[in-house]
mmCIF file as Biopython writes it, N, C-alpha, C and O atoms, coordinates in Angstrom:
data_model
#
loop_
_atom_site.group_PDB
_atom_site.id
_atom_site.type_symbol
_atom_site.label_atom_id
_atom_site.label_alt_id
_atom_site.label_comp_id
_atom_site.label_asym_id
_atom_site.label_entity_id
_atom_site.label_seq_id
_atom_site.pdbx_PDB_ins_code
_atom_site.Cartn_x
_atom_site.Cartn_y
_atom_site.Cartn_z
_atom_site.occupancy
_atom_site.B_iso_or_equiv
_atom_site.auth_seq_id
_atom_site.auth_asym_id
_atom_site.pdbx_PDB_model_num
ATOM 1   N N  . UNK A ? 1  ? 25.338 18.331 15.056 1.0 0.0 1  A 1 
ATOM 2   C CA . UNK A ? 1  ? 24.928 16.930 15.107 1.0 0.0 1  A 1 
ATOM 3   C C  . UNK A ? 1  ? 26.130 16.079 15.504 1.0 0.0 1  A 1 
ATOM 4   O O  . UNK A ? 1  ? 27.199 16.253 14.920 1.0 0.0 1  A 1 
ATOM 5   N N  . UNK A ? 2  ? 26.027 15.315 16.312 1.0 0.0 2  A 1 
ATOM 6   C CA . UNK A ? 2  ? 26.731 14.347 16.932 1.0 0.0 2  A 1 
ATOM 7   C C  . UNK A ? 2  ? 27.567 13.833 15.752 1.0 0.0 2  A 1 
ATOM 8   O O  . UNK A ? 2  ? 27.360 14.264 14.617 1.0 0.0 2  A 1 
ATOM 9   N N  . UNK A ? 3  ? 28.724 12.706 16.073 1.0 0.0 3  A 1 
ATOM 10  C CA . UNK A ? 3  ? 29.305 12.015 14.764 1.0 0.0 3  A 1 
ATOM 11  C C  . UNK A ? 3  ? 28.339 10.943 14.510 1.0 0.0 3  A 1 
ATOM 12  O O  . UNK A ? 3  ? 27.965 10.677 13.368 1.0 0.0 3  A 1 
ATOM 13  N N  . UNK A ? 4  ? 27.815 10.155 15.830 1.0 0.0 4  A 1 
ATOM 14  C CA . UNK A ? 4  ? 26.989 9.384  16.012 1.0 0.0 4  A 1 
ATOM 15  C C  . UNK A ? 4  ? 25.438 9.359  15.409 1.0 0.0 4  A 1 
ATOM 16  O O  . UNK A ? 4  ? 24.934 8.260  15.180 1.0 0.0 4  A 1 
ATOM 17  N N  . UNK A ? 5  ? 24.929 10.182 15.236 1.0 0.0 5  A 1 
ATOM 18  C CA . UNK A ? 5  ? 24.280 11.116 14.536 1.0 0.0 5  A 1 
ATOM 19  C C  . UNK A ? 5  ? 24.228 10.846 12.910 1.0 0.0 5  A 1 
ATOM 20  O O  . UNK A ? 5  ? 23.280 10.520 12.196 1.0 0.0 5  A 1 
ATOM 21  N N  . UNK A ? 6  ? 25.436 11.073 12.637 1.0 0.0 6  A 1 
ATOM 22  C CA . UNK A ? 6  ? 25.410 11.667 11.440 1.0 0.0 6  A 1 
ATOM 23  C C  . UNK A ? 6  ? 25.703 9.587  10.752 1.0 0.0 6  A 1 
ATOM 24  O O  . UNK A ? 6  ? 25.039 8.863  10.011 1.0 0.0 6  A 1 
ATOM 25  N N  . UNK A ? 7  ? 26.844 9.417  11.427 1.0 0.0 7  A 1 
ATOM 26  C CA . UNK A ? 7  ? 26.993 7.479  10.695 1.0 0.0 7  A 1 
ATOM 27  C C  . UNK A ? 7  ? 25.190 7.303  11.100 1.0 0.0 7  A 1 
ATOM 28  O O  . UNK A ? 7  ? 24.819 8.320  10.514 1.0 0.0 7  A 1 
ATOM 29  N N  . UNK A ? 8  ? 24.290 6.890  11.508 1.0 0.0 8  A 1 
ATOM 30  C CA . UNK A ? 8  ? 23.371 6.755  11.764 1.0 0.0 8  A 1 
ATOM 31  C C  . UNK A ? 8  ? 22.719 6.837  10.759 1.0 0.0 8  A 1 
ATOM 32  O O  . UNK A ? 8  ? 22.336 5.789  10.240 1.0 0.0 8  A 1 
ATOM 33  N N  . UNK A ? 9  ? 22.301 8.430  10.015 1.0 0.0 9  A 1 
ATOM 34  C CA . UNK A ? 9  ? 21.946 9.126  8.976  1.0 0.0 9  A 1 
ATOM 35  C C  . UNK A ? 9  ? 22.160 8.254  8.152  1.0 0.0 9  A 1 
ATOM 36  O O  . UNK A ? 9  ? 21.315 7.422  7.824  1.0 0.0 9  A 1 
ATOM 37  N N  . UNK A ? 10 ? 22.978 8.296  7.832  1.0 0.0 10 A 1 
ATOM 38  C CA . UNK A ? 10 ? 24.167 8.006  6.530  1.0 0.0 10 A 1 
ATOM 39  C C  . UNK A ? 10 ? 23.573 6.337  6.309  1.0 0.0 10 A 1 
ATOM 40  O O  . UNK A ? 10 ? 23.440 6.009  5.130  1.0 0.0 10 A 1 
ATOM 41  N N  . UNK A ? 11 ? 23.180 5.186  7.465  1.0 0.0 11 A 1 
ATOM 42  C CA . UNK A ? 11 ? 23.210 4.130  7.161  1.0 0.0 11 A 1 
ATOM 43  C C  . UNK A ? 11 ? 21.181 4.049  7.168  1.0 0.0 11 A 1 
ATOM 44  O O  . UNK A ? 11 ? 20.401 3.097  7.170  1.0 0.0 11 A 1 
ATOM 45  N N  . UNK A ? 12 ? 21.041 5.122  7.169  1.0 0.0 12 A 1 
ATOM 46  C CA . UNK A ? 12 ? 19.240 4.985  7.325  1.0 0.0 12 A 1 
ATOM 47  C C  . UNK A ? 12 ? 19.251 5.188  5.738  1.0 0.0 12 A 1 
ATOM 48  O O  . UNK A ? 12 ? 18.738 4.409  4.935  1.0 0.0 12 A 1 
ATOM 49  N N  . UNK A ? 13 ? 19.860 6.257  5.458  1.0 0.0 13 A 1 
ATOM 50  C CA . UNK A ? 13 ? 19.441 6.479  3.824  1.0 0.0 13 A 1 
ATOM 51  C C  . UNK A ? 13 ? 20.122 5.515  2.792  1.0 0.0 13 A 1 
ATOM 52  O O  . UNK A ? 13 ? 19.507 5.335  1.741  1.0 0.0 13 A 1 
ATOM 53  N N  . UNK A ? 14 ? 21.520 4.767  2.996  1.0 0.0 14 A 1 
ATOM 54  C CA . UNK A ? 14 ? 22.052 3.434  2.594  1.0 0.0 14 A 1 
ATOM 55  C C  . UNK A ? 14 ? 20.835 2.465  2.300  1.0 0.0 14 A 1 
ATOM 56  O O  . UNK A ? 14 ? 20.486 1.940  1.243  1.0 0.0 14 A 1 
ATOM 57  N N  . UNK A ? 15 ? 20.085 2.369  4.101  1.0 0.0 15 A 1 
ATOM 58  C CA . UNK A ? 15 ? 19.014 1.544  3.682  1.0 0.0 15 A 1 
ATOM 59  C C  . UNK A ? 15 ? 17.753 1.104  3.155  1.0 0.0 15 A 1 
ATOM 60  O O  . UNK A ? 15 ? 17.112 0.065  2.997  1.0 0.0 15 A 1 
ATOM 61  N N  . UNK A ? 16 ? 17.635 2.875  2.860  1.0 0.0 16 A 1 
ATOM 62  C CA . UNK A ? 16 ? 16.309 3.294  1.848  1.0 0.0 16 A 1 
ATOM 63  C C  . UNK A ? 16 ? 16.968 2.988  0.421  1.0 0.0 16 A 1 
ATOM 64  O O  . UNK A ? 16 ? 16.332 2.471  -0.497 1.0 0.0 16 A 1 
ATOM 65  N N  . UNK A ? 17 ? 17.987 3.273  0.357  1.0 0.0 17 A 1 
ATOM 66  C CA . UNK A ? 17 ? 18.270 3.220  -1.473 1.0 0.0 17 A 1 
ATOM 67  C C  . UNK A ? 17 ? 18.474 1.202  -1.436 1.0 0.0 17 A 1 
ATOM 68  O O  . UNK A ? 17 ? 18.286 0.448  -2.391 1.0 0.0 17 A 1 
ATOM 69  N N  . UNK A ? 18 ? 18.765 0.939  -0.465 1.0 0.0 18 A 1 
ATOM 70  C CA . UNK A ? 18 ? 18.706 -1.141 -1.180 1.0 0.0 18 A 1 
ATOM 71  C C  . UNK A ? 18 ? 17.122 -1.453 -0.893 1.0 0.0 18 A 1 
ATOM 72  O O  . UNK A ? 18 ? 16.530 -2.248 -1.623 1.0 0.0 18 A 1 
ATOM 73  N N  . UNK A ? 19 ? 16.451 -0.794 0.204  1.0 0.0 19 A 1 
ATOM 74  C CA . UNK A ? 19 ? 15.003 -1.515 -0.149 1.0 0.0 19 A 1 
ATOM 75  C C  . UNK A ? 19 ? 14.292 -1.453 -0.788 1.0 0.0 19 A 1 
ATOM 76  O O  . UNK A ? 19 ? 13.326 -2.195 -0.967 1.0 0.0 19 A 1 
ATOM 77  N N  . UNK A ? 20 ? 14.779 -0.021 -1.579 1.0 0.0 20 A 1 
ATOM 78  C CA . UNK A ? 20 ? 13.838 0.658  -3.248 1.0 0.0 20 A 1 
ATOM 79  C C  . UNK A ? 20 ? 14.401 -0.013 -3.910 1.0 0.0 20 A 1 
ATOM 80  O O  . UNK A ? 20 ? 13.571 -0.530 -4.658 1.0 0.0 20 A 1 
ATOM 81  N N  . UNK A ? 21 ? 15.607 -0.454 -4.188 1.0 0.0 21 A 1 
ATOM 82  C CA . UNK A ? 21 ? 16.189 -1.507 -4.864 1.0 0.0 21 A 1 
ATOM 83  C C  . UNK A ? 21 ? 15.687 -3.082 -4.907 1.0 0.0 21 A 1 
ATOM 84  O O  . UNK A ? 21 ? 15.734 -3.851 -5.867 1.0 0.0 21 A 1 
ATOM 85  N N  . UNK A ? 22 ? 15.223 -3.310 -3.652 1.0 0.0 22 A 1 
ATOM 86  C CA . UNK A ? 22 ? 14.662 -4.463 -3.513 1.0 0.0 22 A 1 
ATOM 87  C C  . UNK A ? 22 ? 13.860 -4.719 -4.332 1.0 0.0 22 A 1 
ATOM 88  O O  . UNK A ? 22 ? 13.877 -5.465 -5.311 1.0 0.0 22 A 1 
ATOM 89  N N  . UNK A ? 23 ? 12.693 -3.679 -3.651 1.0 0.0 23 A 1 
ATOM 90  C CA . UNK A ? 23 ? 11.616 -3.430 -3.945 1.0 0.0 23 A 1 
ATOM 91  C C  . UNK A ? 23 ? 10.932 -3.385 -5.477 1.0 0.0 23 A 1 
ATOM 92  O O  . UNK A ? 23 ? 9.918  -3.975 -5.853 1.0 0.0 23 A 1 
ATOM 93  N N  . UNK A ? 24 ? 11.729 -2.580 -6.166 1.0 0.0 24 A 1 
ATOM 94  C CA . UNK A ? 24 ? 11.773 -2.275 -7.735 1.0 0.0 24 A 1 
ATOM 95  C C  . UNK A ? 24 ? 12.097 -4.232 -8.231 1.0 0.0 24 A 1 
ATOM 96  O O  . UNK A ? 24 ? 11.359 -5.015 -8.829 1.0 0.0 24 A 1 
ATOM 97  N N  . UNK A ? 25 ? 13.163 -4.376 -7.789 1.0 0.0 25 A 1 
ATOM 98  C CA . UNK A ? 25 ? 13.760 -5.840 -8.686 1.0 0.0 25 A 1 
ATOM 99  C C  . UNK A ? 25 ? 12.492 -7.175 -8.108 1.0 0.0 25 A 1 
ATOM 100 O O  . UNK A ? 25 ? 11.815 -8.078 -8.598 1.0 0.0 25 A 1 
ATOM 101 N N  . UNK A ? 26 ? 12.746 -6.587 -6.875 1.0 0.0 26 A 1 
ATOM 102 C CA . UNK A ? 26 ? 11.893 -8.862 -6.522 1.0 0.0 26 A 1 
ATOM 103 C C  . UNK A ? 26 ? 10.299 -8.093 -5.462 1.0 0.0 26 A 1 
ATOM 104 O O  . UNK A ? 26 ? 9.653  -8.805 -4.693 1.0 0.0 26 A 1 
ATOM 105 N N  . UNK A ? 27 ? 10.083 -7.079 -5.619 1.0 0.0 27 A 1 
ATOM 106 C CA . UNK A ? 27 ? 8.892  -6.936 -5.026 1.0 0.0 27 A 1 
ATOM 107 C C  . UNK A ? 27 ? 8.602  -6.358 -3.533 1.0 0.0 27 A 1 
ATOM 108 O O  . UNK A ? 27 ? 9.375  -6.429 -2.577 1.0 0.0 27 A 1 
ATOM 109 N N  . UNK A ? 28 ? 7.398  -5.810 -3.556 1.0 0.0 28 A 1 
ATOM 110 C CA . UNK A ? 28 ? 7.827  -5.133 -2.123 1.0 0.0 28 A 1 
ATOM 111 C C  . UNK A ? 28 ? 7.494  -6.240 -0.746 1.0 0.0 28 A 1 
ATOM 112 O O  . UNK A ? 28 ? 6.712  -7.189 -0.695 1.0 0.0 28 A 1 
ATOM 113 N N  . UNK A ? 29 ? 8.046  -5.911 -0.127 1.0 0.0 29 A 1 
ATOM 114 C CA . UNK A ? 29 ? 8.265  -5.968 1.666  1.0 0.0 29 A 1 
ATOM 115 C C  . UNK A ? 29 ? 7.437  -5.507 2.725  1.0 0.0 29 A 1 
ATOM 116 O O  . UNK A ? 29 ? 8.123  -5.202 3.701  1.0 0.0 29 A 1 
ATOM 117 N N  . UNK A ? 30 ? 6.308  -5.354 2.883  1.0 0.0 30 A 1 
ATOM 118 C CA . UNK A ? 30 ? 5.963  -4.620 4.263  1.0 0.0 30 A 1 
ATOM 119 C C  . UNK A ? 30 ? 6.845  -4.759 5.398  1.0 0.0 30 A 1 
ATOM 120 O O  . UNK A ? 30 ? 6.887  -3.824 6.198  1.0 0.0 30 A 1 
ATOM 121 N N  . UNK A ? 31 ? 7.785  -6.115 5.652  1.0 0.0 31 A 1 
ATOM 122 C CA . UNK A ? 31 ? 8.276  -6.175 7.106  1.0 0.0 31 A 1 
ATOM 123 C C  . UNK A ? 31 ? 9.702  -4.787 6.825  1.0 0.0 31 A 1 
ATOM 124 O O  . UNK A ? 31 ? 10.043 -3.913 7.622  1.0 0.0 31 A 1 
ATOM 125 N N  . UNK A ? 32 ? 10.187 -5.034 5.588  1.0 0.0 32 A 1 
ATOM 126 C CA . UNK A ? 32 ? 11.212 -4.360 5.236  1.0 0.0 32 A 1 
ATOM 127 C C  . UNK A ? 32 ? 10.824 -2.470 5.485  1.0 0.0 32 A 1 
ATOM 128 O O  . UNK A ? 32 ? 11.523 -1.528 5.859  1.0 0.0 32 A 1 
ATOM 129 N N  . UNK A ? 33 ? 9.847  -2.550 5.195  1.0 0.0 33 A 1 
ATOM 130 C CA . UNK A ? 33 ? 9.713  -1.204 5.104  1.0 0.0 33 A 1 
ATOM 131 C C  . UNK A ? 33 ? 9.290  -1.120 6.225  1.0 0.0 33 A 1 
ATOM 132 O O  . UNK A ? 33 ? 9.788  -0.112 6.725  1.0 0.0 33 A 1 
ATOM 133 N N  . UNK A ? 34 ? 8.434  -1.775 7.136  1.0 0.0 34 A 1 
ATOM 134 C CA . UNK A ? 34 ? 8.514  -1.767 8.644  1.0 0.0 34 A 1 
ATOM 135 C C  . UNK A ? 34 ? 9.530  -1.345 9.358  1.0 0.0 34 A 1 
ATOM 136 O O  . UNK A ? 34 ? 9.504  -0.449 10.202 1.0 0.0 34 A 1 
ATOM 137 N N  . UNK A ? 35 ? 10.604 -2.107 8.964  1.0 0.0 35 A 1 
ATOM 138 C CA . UNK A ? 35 ? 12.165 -2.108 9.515  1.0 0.0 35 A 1 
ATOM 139 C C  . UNK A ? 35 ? 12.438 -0.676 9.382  1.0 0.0 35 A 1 
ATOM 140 O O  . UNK A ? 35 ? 12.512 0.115  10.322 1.0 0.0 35 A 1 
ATOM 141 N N  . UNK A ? 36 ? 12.592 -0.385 8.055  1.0 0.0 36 A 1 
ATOM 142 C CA . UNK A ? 36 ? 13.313 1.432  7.564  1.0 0.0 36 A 1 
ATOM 143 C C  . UNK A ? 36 ? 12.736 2.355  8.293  1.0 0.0 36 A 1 
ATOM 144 O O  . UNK A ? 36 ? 13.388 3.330  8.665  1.0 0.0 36 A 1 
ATOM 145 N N  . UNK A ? 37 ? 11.396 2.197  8.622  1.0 0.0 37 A 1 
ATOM 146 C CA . UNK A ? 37 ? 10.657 3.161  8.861  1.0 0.0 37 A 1 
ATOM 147 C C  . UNK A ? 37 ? 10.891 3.485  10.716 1.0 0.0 37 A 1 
ATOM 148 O O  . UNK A ? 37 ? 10.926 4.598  11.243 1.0 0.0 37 A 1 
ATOM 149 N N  . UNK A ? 38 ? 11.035 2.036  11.460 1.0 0.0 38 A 1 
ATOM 150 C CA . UNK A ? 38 ? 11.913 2.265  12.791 1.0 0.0 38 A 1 
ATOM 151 C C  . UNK A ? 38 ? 13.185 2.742  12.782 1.0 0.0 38 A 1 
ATOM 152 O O  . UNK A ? 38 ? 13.469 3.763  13.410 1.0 0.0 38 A 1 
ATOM 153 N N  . UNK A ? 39 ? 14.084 2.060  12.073 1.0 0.0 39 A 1 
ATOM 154 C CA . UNK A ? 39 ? 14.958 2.915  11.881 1.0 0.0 39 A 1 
ATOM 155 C C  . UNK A ? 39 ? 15.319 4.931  11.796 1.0 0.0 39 A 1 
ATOM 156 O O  . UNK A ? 39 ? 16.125 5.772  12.197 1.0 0.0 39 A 1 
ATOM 157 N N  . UNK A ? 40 ? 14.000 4.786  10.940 1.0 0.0 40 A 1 
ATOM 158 C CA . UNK A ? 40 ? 14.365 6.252  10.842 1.0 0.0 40 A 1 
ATOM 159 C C  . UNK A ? 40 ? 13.669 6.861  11.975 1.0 0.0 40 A 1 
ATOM 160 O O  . UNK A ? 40 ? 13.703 8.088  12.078 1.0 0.0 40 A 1 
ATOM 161 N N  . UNK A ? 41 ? 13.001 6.111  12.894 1.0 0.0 41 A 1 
ATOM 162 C CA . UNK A ? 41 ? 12.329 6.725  13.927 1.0 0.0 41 A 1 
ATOM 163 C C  . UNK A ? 41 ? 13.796 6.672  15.063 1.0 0.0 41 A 1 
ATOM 164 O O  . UNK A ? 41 ? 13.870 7.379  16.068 1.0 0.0 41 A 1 
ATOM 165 N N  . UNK A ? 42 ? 14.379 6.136  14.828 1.0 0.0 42 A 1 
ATOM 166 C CA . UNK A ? 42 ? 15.671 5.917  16.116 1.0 0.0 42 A 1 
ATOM 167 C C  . UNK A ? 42 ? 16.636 6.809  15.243 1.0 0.0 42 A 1 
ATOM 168 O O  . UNK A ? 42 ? 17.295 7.440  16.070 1.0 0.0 42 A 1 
ATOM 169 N N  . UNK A ? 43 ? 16.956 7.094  14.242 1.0 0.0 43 A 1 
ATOM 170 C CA . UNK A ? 43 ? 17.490 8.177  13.507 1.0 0.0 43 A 1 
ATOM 171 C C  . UNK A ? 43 ? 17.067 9.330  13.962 1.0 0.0 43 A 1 
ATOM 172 O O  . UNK A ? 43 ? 17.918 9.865  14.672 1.0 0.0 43 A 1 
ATOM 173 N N  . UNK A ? 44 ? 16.000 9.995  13.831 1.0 0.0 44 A 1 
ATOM 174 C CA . UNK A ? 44 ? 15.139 11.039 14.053 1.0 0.0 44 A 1 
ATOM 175 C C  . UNK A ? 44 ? 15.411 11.280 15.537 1.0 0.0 44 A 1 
ATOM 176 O O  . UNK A ? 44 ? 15.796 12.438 15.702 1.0 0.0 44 A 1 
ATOM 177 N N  . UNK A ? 45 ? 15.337 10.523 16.763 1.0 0.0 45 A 1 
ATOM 178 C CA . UNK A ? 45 ? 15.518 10.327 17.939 1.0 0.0 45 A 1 
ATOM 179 C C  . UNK A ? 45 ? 16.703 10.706 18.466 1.0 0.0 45 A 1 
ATOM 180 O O  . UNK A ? 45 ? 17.041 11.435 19.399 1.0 0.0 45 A 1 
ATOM 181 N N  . UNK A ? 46 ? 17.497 9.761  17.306 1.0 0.0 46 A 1 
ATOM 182 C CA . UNK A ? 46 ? 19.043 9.965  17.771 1.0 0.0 46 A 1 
ATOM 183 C C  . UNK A ? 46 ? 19.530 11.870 17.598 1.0 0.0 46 A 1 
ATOM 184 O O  . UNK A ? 46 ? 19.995 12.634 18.443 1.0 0.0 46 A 1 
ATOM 185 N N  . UNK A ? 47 ? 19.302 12.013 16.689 1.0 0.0 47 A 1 
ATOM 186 C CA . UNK A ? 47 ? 19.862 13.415 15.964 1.0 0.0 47 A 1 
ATOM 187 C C  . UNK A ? 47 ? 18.583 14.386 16.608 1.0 0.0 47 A 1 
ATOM 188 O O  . UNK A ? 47 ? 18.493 15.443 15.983 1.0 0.0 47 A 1 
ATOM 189 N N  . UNK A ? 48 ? 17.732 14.269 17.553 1.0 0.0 48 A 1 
ATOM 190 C CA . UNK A ? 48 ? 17.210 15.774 18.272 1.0 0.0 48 A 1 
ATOM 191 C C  . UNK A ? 48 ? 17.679 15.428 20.023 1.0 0.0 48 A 1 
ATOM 192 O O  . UNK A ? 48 ? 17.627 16.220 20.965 1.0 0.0 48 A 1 
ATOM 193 N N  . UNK A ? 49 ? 18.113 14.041 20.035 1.0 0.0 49 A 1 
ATOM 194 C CA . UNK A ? 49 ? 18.465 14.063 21.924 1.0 0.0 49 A 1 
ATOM 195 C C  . UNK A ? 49 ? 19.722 15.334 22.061 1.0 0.0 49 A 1 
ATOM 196 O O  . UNK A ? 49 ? 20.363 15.832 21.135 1.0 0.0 49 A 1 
ATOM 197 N N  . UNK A ? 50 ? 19.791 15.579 23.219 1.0 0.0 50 A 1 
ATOM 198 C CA . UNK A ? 50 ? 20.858 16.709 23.485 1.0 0.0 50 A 1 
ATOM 199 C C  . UNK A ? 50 ? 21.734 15.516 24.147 1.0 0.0 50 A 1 
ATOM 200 O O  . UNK A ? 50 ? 21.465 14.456 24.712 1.0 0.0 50 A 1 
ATOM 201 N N  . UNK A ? 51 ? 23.283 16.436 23.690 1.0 0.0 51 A 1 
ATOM 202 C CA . UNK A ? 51 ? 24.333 15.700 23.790 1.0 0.0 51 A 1 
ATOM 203 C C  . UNK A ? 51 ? 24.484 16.040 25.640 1.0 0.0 51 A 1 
ATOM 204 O O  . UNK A ? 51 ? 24.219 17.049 26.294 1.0 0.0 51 A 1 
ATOM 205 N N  . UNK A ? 52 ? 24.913 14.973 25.953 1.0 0.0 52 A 1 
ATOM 206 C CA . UNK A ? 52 ? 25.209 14.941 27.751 1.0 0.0 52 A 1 
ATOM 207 C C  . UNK A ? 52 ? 26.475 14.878 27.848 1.0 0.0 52 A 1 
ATOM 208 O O  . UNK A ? 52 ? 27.009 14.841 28.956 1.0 0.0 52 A 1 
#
């Protein structure tokens, strides 16, 4: 996996643990979880493209 790749990773799952955080304290988000959920689709994207 790329380095690029991997910081990517690293800031998708950062941003699952503050929106469960959110979420739990002041309530949930649909746009928020909208957001995570692209994210992890450009995560997912990022980490199967082949490196050029």
């Amino acid at each position: 996996m790329q380095e690029t790749a991997k910081t990517m990773a690293a800031t998708t799952l950062a941003a699952l643990v503050v929106i469960t955080a959110y979420t739990v304290a002041l309530g949930g988000s649909g746009w928020l979880w909208f957001a995570w959920v692209v994210l992890g689709l450009a995560t997912l994207g990022l980490a199967t493209a082949k490196d050029r």
